[in-house]
N, C-alpha and C positions, 0 to 999 in steps of 0.2 A: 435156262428156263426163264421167259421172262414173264411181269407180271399176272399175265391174265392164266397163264398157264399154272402161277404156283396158287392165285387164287379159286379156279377150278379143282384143283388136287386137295384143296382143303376143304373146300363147301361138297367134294361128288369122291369120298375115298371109295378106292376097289376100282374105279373109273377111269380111261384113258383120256387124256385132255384130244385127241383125235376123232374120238366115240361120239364127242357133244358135236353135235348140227353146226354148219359155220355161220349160217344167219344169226344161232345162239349166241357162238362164239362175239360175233360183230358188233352185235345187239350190247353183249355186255361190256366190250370196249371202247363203245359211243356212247355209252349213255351218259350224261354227269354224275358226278358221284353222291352231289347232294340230293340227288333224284332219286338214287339208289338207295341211299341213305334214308329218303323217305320211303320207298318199300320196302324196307329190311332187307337188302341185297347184297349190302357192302359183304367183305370176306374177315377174316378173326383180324389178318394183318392190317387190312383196312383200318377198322375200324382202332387196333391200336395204334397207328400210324394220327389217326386223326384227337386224342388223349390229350385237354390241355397239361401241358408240364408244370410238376409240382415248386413249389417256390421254396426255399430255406424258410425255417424255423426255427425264431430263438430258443422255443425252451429245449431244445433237445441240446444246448450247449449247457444245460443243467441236468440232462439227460445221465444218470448210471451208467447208462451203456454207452454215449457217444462222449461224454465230457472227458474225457482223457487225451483225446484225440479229433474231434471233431472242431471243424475250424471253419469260417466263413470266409466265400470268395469276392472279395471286389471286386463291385461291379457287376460279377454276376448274381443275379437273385438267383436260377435252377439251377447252380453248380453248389458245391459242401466238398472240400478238403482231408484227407486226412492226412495228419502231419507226422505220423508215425511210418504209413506207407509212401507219404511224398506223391501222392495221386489225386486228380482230381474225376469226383464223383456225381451223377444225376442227383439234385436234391430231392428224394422220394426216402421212406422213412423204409420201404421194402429193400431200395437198393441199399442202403447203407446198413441194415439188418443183416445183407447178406453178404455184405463187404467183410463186414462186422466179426462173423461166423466163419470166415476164409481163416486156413490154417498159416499163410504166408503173414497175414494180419496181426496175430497173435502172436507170430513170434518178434513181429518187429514193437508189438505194445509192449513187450519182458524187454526188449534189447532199451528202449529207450527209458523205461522205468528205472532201471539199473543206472544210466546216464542221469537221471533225475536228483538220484541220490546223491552220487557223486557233487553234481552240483549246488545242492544245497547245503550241502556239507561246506563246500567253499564259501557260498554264500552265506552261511553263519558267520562263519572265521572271519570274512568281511566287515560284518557287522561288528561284531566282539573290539576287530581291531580300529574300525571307524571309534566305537565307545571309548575304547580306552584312548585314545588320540586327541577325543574330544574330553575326556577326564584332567588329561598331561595341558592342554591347554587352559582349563582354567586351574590349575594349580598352577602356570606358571604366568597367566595373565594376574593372577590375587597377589603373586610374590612381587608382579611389576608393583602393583601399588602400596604395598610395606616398602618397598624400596623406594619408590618417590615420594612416600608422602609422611617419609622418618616415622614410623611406628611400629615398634618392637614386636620382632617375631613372636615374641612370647603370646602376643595376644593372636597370634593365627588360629591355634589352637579352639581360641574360647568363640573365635568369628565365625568358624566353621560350626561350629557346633548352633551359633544361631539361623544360622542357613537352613542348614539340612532342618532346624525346627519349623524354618518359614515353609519354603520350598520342599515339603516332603514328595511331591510329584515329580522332581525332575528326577533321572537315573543319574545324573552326570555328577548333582551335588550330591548325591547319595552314596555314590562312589570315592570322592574325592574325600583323599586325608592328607593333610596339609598343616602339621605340627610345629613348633622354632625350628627344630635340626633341617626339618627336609624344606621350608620357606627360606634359610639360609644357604642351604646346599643347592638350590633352584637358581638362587641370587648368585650365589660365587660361581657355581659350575657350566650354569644353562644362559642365562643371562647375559651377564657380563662377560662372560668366555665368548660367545658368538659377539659381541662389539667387540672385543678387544680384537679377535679374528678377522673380523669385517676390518678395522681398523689398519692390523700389520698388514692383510694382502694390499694395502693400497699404497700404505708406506715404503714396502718392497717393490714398487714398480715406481712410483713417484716421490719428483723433489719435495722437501719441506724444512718448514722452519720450526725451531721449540724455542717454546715460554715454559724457564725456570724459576723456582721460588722454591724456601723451605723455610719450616716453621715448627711451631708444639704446641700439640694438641691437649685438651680435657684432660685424657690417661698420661701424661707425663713422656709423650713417646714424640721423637724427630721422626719427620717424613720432610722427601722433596717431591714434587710433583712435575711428570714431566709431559707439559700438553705440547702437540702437535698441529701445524698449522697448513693445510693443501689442498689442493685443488681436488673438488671432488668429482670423479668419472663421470657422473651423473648428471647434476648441474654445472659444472663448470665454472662455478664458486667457492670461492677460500671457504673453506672449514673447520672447526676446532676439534678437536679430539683427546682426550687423556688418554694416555697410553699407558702408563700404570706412577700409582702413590707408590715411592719407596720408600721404605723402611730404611733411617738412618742410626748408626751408633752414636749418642749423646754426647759421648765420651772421646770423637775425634768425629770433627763436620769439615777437616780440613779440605781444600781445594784437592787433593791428590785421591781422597776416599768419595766427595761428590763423582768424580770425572769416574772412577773404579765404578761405581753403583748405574751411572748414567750407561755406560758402555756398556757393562754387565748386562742391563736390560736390553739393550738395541739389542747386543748378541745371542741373549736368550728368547728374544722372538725372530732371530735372524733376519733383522732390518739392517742396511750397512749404513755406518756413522756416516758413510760419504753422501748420502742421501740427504745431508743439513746443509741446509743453503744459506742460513741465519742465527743468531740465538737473537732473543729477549729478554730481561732481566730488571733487577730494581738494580739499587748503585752498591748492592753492597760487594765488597773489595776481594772475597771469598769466590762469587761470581766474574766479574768485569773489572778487576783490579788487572793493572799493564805486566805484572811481574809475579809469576807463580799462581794464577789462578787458574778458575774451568775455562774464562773464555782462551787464555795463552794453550793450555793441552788441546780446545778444541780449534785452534785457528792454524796449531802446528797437523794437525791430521788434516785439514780439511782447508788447505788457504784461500779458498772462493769465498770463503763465508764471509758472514758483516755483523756488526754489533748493531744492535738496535737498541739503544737505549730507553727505557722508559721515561715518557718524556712526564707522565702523572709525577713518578718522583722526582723528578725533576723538578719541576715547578714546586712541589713541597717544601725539597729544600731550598731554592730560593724563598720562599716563604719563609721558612725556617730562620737562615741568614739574615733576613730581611728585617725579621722580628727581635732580632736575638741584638739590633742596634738600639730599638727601642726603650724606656725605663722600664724594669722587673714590677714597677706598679700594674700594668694591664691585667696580666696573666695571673698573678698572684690578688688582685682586686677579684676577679672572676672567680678564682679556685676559692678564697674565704666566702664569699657570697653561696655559693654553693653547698661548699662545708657548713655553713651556719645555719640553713634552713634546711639539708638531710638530714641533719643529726640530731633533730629535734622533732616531734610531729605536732608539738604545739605550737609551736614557732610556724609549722607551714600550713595548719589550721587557723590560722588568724593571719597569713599573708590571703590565702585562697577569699577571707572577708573583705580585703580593700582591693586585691584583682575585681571580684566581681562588681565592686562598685563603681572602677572604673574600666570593668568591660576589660581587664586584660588577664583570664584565667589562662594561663600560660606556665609553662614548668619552667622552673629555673634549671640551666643546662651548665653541665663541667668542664671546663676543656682538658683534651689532652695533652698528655706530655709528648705522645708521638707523629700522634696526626695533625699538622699545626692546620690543614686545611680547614677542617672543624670550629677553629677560631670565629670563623667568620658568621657562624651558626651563632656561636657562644655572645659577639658580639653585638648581631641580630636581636637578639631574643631580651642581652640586658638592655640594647636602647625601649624594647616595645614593654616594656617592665616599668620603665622609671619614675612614672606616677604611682603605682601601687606599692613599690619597693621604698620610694622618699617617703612616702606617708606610713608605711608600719613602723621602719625604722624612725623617724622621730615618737613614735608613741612608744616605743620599746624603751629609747633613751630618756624618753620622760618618766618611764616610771620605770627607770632604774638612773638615777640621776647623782648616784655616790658611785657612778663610773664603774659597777659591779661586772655591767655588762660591756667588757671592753669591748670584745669584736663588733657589738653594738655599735658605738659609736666611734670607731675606728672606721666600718663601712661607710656610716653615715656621715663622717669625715670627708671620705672622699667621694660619696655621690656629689657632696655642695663645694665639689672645688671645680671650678668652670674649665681647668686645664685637663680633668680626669675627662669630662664630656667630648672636649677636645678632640684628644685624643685617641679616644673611642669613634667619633664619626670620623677622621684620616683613616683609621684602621678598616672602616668600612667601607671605606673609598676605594681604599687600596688594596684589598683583599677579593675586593669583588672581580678583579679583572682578572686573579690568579685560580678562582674559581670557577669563572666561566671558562676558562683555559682549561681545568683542568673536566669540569663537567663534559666538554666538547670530545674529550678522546679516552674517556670511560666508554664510549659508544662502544657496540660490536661490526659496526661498520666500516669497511675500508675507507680508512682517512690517511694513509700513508702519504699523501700527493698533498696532503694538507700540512704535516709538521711543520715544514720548513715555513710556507708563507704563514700560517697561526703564530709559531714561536719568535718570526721575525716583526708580524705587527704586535704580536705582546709587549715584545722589546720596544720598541719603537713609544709605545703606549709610555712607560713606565718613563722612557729619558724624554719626551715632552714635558712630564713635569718638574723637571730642575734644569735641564740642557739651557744653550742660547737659542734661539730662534731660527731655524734651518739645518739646526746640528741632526736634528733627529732622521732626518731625509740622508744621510752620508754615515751610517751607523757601521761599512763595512772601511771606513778608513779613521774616523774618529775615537780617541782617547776617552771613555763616557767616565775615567774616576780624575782627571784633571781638572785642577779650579779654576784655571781659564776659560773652561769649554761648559764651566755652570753658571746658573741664574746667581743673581744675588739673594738673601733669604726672603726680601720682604716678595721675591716674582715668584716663589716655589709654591706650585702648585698645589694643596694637599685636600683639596675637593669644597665643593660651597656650600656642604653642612660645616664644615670645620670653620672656614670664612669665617661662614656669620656667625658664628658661637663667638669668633674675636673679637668681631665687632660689635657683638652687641654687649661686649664687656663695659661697665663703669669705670672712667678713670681709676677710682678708686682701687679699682677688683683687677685692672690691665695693668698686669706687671709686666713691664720690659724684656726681663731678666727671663722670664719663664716662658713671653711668647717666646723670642728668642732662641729659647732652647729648642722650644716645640719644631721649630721651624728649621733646625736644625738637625732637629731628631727626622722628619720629614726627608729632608733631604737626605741623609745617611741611609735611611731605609730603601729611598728610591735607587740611589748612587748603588748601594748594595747588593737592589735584585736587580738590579742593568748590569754591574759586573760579572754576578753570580748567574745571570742568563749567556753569557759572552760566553762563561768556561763550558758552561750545562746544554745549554741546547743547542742543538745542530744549527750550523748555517748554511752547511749543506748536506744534504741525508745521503752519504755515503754513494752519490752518483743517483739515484732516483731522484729526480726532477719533478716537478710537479705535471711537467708538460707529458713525462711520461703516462700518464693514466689518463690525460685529458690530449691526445696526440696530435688532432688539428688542430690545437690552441697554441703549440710549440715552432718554436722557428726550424724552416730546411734550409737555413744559411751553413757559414762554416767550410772550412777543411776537406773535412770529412761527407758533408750532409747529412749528418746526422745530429744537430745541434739540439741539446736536450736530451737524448741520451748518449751517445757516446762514451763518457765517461762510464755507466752501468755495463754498456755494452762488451765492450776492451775486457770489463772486470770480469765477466760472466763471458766469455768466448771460449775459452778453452772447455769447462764445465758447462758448457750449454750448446756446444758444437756449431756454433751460428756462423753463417755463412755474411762476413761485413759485409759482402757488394751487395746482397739480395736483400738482407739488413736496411741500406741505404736506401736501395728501390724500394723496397716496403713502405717506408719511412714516408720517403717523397708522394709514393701514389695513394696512399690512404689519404691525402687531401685532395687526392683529384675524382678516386671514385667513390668518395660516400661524400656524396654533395646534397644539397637542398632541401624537403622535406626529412628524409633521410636522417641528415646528419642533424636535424633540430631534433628531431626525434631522439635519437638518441643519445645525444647532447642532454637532456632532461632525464634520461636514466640515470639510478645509481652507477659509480665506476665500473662497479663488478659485474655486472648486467650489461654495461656497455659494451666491454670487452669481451662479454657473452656473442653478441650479435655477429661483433667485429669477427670473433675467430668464426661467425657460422658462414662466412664471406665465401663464396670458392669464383672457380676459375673456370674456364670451356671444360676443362677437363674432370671436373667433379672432382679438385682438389682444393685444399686451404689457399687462400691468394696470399696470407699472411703469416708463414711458417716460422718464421724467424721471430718475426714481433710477436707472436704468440709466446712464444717462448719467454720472451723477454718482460711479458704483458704480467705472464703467469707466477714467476718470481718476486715482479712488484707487486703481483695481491697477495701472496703470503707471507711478504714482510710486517709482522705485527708492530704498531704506531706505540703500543704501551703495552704494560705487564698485565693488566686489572682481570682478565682471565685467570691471570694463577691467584688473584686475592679472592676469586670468587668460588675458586676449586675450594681453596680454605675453609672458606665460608660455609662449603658444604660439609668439609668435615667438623669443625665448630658445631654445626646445627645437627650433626647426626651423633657425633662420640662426645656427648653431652655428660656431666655429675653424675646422672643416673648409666647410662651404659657406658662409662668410662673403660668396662673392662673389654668389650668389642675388642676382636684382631685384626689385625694388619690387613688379613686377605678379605675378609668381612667390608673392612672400612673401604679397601680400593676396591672393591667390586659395588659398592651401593654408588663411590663419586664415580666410577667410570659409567655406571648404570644411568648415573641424573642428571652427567654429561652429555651423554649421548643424545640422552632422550633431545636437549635443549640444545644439541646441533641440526635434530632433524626436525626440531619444532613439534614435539608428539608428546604424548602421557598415556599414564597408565592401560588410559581408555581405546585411543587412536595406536595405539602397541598394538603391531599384528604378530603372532607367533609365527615363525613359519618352520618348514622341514629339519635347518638345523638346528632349531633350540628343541623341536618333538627326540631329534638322534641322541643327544646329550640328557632329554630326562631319563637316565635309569640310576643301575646301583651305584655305578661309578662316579655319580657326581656327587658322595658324601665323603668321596676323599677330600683331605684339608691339608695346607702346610702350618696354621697353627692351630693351637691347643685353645685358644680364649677367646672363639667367636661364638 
């Protein structure tokens, strides 16, 4: 049937479409429709056919009857969705009424309703456990900051509680409770457990060196501390790390019970001891003595390794030495000056009136009996004094002038003897360059390539001022304690503050006998730290060359060609698997292909940085150009130059197991210095501390187990 036939049948029911006239017929299939349209002609389909279509409608997505299920189609305005039947609909509010009312409809709106549940049910527990994630997080970001910034758990507690008064809106501090037990338990178990972890997995795959030291603490209790020195995956820079504070028996610190506790800890985080490629240490004989000590047990396990001497004590003691030639006047002048004005607060209420008059408010300082460095501090301070100090002290002696006040005039004795001044500016002469020496390798920066050339112009420094004149340029064949190979006294150097205090002596007041001495004393001191530098500092650092960390600056002459390192080399071949030939080739073609811009470039980086770039070198093949010398790169940056890391681990437990929490334990105390270690090898705080996954696994109940009783 086609059109005109079914609109016949509808406009003429009872009617045959054959019955109507065919001029009719013709009449109404030529006519236009809009013509028809204007006679009333069209047929029912017609005229629905021609029905603009209706468009979506937002509010019926707020609709009772459609919001469950009703959904907009993009892009099209006259389509509507439903998302329960998965079909798409005429937007008319009839069709969807009657979609609506379909029995197949309705059972699919129960089947997805049902799903609805289920997942919002997930989506709670989501939530729930988002909250409590974000709870565990700041309970153990609050713990990072008691732990670095040394203030007692105890007060976690009372913190808390001003929070949740501040912050009553948030849910998170509303939630959070965060008392001593569980701010300590957060610190030893959550914390520090994930560094110490982070820490061994890196140890168990890579070389390193340890920096040992041990000491006693505030609570009366031995610890040794055992920091670790490697290359880290990430940067590709040396690193420090503590690995864990031991707990030592007071009672036997002998070298055989050190080496027991050191080993015992590798083994109990399953690190192997063969994984040390160096130790560091200060000088005491416990440690680095030649015959029955930790370094003789660890050089029989481990023959690769090297001692590295710290070269800070080193210089001390020649310091030490150096001083100990000197008259008992310096030291003992300083130490009564000191004593006399702490032990009195009137006494240093009436010097504070002639500092200010003469502009020099300055503390008077003690020296120590251990740290002879300090001297030069103590030295400093009495020359910028010596107007205010002359001036009290004669008014104290005058009005005490029946000699009541000995120490009075006993000081004031020897500020006005022109050889005590003397003697004082030599000592600042010469103290100054042991200082600078020793400030220079306090750094935390790779200066290993530096020992030998620093400790050898120190040296050098020191026998200019007594030597003959060209002695000092031949220091690896000359005799520096023979008297043929010294100045005579009146050419000995002892600096041109001291000079001119001689000279501008009065016949009178220029005694022969005492410069003489002076000049004497000068030279003993000098003679002293030039010998005691000969036994002490390296002349050459056990095969690390300087040339080594600075590679194009080294010669490819020799033998071998490998001049500059070879000796490291040979020593580290077996333990480092190096391949000599390729070793050689390395050697040789790092001067040929990091040339020009390039190599100024990075010539002006830190060592360690440099060596950075060097290993990011590859080849056609997308491998290392420099496998070998990497290796060998990577051993000279974590040979530690000095100990001053293990006196700073100290320092941190000093400043944490303090008079007041003396009673702190062991696991307490290593888990806050592994914790403020760490933080200051990655350069972070409390604040830049990101929590992540495994410190959230580690907050539950298990982390208020403890191995002792007194944290």
């Amino acid at each position: 049937m086609d059109i005109d036939e079914e609109e016949f049948a509808v406009d003429n029911p009872g009617e045959s479409w054959e019955d109507e006239p065919r001029e009719k017929r013709s009449r109404r299939s030529t006519t236009p429709v809009n013509t028809r349209r204007a006679r009333g002609e069209l047929s029912s389909s017609e005229k629905k056919s021609l029905q603009k279509p209706k468009s979506f409608q937002e509010k019926w997505l707020h609709d009772e009857k459609f919001r469950n299920w009703l959904q907009r189609v993009p892009g099209e305005p006259t389509k509507a969705k439903c998302s329960a039947c998965d079909v798409v609909l005429k937007a008319g509010k009839s069709d969807l009424d009657k979609h609506g009312e379909s029995a197949k409809h309705a059972k699919n709106v129960k089947s997805v309703r049902s799903n609805q549940t289920v997942d919002n049910m997930f989506n709670k527990n989501d939530a729930a456990r988002k909250h409590a994630d974000a709870v565990k997080r700041a309970e153990i970001q609050m713990s990072a900051f008691f732990a670095e910034n040394n203030i007692p758990f105890l007060a976690a507690d009372q913190l808390l509680k001003v929070q949740k008064k501040v912050l009553k809106d948030s849910p998170t501090v509303k939630d959070m409770k965060l008392g001593r037990d569980k701010c300590n338990a957060i610190v030893r178990n959550v914390i520090a457990k994930v560094e110490t972890e982070e820490l061994v997995g890196i140890l168990k795959k890579n070389l390193f060196c340890i920096l040992l030291d041990e000491s006693t603490d505030a609570g009366n209790d031995k610890a040794m501390c055992v920091l670790t020195v490697y290359i880290s995956p990430t940067t590709g820079k040396p690193t420090l790390g503590l690995l864990e504070l031991l707990r030592l028996d007071p009672t036997d610190c002998s070298a055989e019970k050190l080496w027991q506790a050191f080993t015992g800890c590798l083994e109990g985080h399953g690190v192997p001891v063969t994984n040390v490629m160096g130790m560091a240490s200060d000088s005491a004989a416990t440690f680095v003595g030649c015959n029955n000590s930790f370094w003789t047990r660890l050089k029989a396990v481990c023959p690769w390794a090297i001692l590295l001497p710290c070269v800070c004590h080193s210089v001390a003691d020649v310091s030490k030495n150096a001083c100990a030639k000197l008259p008992s006047l310096i030291p003992e002048h300083l130490r009564l000056i000191s004593g006399y004005m702490s032990h009195s607060l009137k006494r240093s209420a009436e010097l504070k009136e002639f500092q200010a008059f003469y502009e020099e408010e300055l503390k008077v300082l003690k020296p120590s009996g251990t740290r002879l460095l300090v001297l030069h501090n103590c030295v400093q301070r009495y020359q910028a004094m010596q107007k205010s100090l002359n001036a009290f002290l004669e008014l104290r002696c005058f009005q005490e002038r029946e000699k009541k006040d000995k120490d009075a005039h006993r000081i004031l004795a020897d500020l006005k003897n022109p050889f005590t001044k003397a003697y004082f500016e030599f000592l600042n002469y010469s103290l100054n360059f042991t200082n600078q020496f020793n400030a220079l390798f306090q750094s935390k920066n790779v200066l290993i390539h530096k020992v030998y050339e620093k400790s050898h112009s120190l040296m050098k420094t020191f026998c200019m001022n007594f030597l003959n004149d060209g002695l000092a340029d031949h220091l690896g064949t000359v005799n520096v304690t023979h008297p043929h190979n010294m100045k005579n006294l009146e050419d000995i150097v002892f600096g041109p503050e001291c000079w001119a205090t001689l000279e501008s002596l009065v016949p009178n007041n220029r005694t022969p006998e005492a410069e003489a001495q002076l000049r004497r004393d000068a030279n003993l001191r000098s003679d002293r730290s030039a010998w005691t530098f000969t036994a002490r500092l390296p002349r050459r650092f056990s095969g690390v060359c300087p040339s080594m960390t600075r590679s194009w600056k080294g010669s490819r002459s020799g033998p071998t060609g490998m001049s500059g390192i070879a000796d490291v080399a040979f020593h580290y071949k077996e333990k480092l698997q190096l391949n000599m030939t390729s070793l050689a080739c390395e050697w040789r073609d790092i001067l040929n292909e990091i040339t020009g811009k390039t190599r100024e470039e990075w010539s002006s980086l830190p060592v360690e940085e440099m060596w950075v770039k060097i290993k990011g070198v590859t080849n056609g093949l997308d491998e290392p150009m420099y496998p070998n010398l990497a290796k060998l790169a990577d051993v000279a940056m974590i040979s530690p130059h000095s100990n001053a890391d293990s006196e700073r681990c100290f320092s941190i437990v000093t400043d944490v197991r303090s008079k007041k929490r003396n009673r702190m334990g062991g696991e307490c105390l290593n888990a806050i210095c592994v914790t403020r270690t760490a933080f200051k090898a990655k350069r972070i705080d409390c604040v830049s501390f990101e929590v992540k996954k495994e410190h959230l696994a580690k907050h539950n109940l298990s982390m208020y187990g403890r191995d002792d009783k007194k944290d």
